[in-house]
VEXPA-880201 format. One line per field, with one value per residue (C-alpha): chain; residue number from 1; x, y, z; residue in one letter. Coordinates in Angstrom, 2 decimals, padded with zeros to 5 digits, always signed. Example, Ala and Ser with C-alpha at 12.3 -4.5 7.8 and 13.67 -1.06 7.14 Angstrom:
BEGIN
mol	c(A,A)
seq	c(1,2)
u	c(+012.30,+013.67)
v	c(-004.50,-001.06)
w	c(+007.80,+007.14)
type	c(A,S)
END
This chain:
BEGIN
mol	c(A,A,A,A,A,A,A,A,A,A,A,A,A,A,A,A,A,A,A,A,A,A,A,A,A,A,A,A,A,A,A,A,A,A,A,A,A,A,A,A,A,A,A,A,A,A,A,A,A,A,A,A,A,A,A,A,A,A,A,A,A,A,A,A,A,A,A,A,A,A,A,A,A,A,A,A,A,A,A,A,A,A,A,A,A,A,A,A,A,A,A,A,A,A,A,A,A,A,A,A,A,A,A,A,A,A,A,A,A,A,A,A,A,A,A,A,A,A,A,A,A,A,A,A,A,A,A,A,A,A,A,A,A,A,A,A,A,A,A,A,A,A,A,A,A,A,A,A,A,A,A,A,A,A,A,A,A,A,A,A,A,A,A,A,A,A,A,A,A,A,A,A,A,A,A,A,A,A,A,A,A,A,A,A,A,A,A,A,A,A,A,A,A,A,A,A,A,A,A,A,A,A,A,A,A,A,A,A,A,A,A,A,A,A,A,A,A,A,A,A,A,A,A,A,A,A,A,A,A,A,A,A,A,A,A,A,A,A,A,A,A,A,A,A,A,A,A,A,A,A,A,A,A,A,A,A,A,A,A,A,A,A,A,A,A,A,A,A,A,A,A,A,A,A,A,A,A,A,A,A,A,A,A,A,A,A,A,A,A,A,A,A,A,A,A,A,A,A,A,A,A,A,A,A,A,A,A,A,A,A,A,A,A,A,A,A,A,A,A,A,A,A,A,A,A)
seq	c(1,2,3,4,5,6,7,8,9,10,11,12,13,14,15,16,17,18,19,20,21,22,23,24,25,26,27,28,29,30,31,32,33,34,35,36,37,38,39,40,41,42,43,44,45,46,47,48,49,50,51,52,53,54,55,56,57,58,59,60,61,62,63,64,65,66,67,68,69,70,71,72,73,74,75,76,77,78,79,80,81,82,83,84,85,86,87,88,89,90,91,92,93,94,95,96,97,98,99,100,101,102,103,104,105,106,107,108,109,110,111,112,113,114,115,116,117,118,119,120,121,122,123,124,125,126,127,128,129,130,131,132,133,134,135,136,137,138,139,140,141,142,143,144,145,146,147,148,149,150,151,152,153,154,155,156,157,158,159,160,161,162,163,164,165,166,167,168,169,170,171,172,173,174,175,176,177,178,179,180,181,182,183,184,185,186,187,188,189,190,191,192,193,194,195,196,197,198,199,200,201,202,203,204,205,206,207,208,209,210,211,212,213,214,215,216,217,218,219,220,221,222,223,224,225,226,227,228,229,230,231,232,233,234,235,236,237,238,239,240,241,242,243,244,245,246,247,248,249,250,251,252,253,254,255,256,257,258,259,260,261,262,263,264,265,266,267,268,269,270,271,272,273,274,275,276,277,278,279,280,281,282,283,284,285,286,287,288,289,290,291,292,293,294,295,296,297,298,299,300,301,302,303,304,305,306,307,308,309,310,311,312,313,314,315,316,317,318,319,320,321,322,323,324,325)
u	c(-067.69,-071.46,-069.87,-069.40,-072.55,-074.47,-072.52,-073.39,-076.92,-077.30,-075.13,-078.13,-080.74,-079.56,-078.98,-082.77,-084.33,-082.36,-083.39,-086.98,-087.37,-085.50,-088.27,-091.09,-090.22,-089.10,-092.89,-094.16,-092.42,-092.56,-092.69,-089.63,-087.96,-088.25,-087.16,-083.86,-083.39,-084.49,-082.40,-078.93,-079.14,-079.43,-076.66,-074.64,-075.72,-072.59,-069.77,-071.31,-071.76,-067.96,-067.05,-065.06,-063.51,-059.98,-058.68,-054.57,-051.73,-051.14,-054.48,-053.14,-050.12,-048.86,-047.74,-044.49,-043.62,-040.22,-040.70,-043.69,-039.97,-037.70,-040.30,-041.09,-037.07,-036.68,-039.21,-037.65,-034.17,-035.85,-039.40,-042.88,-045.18,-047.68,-048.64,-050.71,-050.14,-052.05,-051.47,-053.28,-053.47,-053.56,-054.63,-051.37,-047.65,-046.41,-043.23,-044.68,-044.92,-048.60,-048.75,-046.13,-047.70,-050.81,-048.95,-047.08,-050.91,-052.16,-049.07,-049.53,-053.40,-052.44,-049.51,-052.39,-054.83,-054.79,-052.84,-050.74,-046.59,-045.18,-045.55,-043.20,-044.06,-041.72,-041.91,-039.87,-037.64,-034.11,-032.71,-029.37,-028.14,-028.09,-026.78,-024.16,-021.34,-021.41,-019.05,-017.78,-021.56,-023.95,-026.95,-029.61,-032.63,-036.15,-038.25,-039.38,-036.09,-034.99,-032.65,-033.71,-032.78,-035.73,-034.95,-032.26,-034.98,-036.82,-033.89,-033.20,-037.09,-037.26,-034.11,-033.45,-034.40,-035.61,-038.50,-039.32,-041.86,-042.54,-043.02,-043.73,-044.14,-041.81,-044.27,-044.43,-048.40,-048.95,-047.54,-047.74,-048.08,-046.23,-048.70,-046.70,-048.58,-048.63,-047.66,-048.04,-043.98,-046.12,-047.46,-043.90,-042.70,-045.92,-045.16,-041.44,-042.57,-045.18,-042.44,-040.56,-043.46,-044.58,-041.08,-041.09,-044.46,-042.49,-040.28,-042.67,-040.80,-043.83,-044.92,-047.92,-047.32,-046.13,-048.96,-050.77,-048.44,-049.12,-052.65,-052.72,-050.42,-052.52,-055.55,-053.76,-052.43,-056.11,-057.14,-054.32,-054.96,-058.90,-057.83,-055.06,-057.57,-059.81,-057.00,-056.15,-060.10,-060.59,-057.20,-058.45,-061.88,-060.35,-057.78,-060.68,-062.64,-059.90,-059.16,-062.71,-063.18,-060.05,-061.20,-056.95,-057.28,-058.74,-058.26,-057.13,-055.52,-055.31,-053.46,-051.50,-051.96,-054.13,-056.35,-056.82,-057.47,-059.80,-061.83,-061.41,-063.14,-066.02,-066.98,-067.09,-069.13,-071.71,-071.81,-072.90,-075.37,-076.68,-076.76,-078.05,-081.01,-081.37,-081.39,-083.55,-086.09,-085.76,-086.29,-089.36,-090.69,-089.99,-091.09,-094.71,-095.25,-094.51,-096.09,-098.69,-098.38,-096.78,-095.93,-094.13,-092.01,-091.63,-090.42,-087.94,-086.36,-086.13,-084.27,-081.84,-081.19,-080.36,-077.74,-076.08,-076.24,-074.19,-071.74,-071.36,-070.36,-068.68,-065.87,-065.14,-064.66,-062.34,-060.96,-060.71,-060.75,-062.53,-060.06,-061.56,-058.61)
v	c(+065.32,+065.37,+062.16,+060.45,+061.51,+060.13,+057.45,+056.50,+056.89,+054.88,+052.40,+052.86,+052.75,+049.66,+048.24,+049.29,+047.60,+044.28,+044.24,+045.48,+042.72,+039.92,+040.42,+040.51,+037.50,+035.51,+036.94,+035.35,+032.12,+032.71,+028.76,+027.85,+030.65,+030.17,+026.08,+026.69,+029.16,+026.13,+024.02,+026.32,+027.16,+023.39,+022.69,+025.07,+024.09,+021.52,+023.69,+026.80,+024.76,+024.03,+027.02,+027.45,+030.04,+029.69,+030.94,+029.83,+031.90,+031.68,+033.50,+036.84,+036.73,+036.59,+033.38,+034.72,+036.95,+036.92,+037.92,+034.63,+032.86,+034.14,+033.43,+029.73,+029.26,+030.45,+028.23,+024.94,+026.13,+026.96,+026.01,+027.01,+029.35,+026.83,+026.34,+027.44,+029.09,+028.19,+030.69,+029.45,+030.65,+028.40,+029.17,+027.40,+027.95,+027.20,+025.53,+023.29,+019.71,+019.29,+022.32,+020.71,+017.59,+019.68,+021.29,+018.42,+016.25,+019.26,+019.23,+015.01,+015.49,+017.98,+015.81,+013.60,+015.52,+014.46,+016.68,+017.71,+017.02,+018.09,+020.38,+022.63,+024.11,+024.43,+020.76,+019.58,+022.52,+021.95,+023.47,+024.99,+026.30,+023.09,+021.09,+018.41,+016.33,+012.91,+010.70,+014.41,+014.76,+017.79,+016.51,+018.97,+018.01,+019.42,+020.78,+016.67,+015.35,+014.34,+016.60,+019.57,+022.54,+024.66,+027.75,+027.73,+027.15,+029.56,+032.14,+030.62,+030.61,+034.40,+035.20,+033.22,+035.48,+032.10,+030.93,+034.22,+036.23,+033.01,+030.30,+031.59,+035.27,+036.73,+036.85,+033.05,+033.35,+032.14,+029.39,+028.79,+025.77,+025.95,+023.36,+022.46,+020.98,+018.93,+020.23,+017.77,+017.46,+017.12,+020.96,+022.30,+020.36,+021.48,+024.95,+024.73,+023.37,+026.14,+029.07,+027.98,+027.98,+031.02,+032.67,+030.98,+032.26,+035.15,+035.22,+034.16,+030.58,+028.37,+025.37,+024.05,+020.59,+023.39,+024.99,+022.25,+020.58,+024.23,+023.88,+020.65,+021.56,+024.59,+021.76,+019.55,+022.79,+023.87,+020.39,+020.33,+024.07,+022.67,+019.91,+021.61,+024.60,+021.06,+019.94,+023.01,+023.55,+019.84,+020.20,+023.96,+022.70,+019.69,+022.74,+024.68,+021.62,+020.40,+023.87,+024.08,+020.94,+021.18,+022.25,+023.23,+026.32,+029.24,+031.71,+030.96,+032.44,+031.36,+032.80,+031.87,+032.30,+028.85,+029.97,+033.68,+031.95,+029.61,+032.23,+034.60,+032.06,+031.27,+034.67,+035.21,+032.23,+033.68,+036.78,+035.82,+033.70,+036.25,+039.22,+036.78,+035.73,+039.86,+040.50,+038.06,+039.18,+043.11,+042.36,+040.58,+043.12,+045.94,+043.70,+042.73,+046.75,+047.74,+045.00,+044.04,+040.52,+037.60,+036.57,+039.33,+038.81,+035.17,+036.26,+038.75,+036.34,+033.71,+036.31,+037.22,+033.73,+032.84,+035.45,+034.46,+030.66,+032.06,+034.08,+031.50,+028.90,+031.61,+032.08,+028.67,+028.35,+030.79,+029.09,+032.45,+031.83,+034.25,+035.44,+035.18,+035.44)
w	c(-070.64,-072.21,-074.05,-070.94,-069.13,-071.85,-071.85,-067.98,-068.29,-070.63,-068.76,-065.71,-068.37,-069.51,-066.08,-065.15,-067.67,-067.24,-063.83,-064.55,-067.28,-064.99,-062.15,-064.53,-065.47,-062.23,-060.80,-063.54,-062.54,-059.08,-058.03,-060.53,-059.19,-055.25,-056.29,-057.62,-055.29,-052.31,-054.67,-054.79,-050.67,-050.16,-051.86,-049.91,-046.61,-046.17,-046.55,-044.75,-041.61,-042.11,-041.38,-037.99,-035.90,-036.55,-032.95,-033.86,-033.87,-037.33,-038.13,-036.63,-038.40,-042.23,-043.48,-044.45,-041.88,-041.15,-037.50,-037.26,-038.97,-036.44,-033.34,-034.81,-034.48,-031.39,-030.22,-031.60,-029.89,-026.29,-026.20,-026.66,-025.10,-025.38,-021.60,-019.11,-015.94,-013.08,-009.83,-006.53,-002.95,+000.22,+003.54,+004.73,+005.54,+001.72,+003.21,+005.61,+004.85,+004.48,+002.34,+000.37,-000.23,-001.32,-003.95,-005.16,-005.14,-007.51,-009.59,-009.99,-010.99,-013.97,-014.82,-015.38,-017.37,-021.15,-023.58,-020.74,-021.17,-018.32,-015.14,-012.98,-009.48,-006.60,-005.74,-008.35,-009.41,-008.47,-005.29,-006.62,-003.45,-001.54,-004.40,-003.44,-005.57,-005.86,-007.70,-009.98,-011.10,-009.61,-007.70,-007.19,-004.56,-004.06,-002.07,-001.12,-000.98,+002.53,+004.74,+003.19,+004.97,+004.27,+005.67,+003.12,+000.48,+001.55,+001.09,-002.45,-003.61,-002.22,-003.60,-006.84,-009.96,-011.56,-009.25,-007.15,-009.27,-011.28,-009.56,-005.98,-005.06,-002.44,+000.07,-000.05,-000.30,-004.54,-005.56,-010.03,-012.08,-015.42,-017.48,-020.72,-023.54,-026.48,-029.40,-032.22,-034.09,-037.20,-037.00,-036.91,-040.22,-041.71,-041.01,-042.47,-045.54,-045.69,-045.30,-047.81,-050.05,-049.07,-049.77,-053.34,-054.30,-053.49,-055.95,-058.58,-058.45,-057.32,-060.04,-060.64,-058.50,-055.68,-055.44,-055.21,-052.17,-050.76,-050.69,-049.29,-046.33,-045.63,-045.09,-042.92,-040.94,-040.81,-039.32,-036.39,-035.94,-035.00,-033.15,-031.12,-030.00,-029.20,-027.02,-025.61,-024.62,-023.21,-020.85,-019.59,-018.93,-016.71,-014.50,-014.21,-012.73,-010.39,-009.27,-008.21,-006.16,-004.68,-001.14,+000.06,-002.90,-001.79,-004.78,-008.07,-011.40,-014.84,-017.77,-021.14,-024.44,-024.96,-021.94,-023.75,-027.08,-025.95,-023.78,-026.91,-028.82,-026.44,-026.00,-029.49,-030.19,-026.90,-028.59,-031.93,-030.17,-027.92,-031.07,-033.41,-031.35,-030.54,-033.59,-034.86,-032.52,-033.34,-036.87,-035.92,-033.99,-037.02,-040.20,-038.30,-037.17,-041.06,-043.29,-040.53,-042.40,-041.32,-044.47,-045.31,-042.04,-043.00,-046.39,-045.51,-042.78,-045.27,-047.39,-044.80,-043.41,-047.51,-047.84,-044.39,-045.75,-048.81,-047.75,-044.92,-047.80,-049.81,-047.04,-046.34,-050.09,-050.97,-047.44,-045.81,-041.71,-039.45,-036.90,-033.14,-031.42)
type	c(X,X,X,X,X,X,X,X,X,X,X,X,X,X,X,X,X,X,X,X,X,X,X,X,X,X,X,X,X,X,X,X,X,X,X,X,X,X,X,X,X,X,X,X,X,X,X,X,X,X,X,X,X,X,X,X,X,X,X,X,X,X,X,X,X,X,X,X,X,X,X,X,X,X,X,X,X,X,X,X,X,X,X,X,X,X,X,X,X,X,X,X,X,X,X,X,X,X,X,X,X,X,X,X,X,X,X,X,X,X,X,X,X,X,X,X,X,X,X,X,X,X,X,X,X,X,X,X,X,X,X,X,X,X,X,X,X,X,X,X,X,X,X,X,X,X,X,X,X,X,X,X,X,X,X,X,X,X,X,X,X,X,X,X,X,X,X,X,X,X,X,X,X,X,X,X,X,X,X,X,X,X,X,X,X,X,X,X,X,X,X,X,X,X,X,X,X,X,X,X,X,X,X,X,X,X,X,X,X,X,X,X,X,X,X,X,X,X,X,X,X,X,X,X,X,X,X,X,X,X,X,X,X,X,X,X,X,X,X,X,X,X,X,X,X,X,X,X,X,X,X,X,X,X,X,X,X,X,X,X,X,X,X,X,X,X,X,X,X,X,X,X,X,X,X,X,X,X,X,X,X,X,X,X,X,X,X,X,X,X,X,X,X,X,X,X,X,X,X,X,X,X,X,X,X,X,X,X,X,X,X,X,X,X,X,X,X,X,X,X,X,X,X,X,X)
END
């Protein structure tokens, strides 16, 4: 035990004078020393201010998660969550014609909208209980076809597990756009490749060239991961706008998992703002009533604005993602 005692002081004793002696002699230096240090922070300026706020799916969840597997599958077989829903309230009968046409205008302008792939509402769902058979093949109208009988639709939309609670409420007083968008085909044979990657590097099974197809498949994932969440932001930006002029729409609702991550993100990106700027200040404030010296304030800032620079450029290095989402 007094072996090892000794054995850690000296360690600190050691350790003391290195850093004693090193700061004796970059005081002495003090212009060559503040140079490289101007010189090393510039040079890691670039890839700090490439660091983004990865706000995708896949930076919640493990990249070999068999349950992120299972729900990727799924998706390929019946679909994607990818949408948004838009919910909006008129001041109008929702089964009268003009109301109709309202609708089915607000459905055509975020068909429209860039990004956008497809949208349901109640105009163009299929009316199954006034279907009709025409030469031994189903024909389903809508709510815009001609001879409707729209009290029956109005039975079938309150009635119908598929549209009431969905697409209309039973009280016939919301009415929801399902916004579908574009997923890129390129993202999902990315990811495939990517699992079965992961589930080699698994099994200690992953070569050299592997590795190296892994790493450049997590880039290009990265990139379409940015640009999606770009997409995603431009298309909810546009609803949000139409939804606003529109002067029919007297109350609106938005929801989906784009619309959460892209709000997520943006509030995140406020917040740092707002902290960093508070914080900024506060420090301000505390450095000037201790040192009473500007320079001293200037000094420390510089200090802290160095190490933020670093680690900044350290993450995006190691290519470790900040989850914002």
């Amino acid at each position: 035990i007094l072996d090892s005692c000794y054995y850690n002081k000296l360690k600190m004793k050691i350790l003391e004078n290195f850093i004693f002696n090193t700061s004796c002699k970059l005081n002495k230096h003090a212009k060559i020393s503040l140079t490289l240090i101007f010189l090393v922070t510039l040079s890691i300026i670039w890839p700090a201010t490439k660091l983004t706020i990865d706000a995708s799916t896949d930076s919640l969840l493990l990249d070999n998660d068999p349950e992120l597997h299972f729900y990727r599958n799924i998706h390929d077989q019946y679909g994607t969550d990818e949408y948004i829903l838009v919910v909006i309230e008129l001041n109008q009968n929702l089964l009268e014609e003009k109301t109709l046409a309202i609708i089915e205008e607000v459905r055509l302008k975020f068909k429209s909208i860039n990004h956008v792939s497809s949208v349901t509402s109640i105009t163009n769902i299929p009316l199954v209980y006034q279907r009709t058979s025409s030469k031994g093949q189903w024909e389903f109208p809508t709510l815009l076809s001609k001879n409707i009988d729209l009290g029956e639709a109005r039975n079938e939309l309150t009635t119908n597990p598929l549209y009431t609670e969905n697409l209309i409420d039973s009280s016939l007083t919301k009415v929801a756009f399902k916004v579908d968008l574009i997923i890129s085909p390129r993202y999902k044979e990315l990811y495939e490749k990517r699992y079965i990657l992961n589930e080699k590097e698994k099994s200690d099974e992953l070569s050299i060239e592997d590795k190296r197809h892994l790493g450049s498949i997590n880039k290009e994932i990265d990139l379409l991961n940015i640009k999606g969440s770009n997409d995603y932001k431009q298309a909810l930006t546009t609803i949000r706008d139409l939804l606003k002029h529109e002067n029919n729409i007297t109350n609106y609702y938005i929801s989906g998992t784009p619309m959460i991550i892209s709000d997520i993100r943006d509030y995140i990106t406020n917040d740092i703002i707002v902290f960093g700027i508070t914080i900024i200040i506060s420090m301000i404030i505390i450095l000037f009533s201790i040192f009473k010296d500007y320079k001293w304030v200037i000094i420390t800032l510089g200090c802290a604005c160095i190490n933020v620079v670093v680690v900044s450029a350290i993450i995006y290095l190691l290519n470790f993602n900040p989850v914002s989402y």
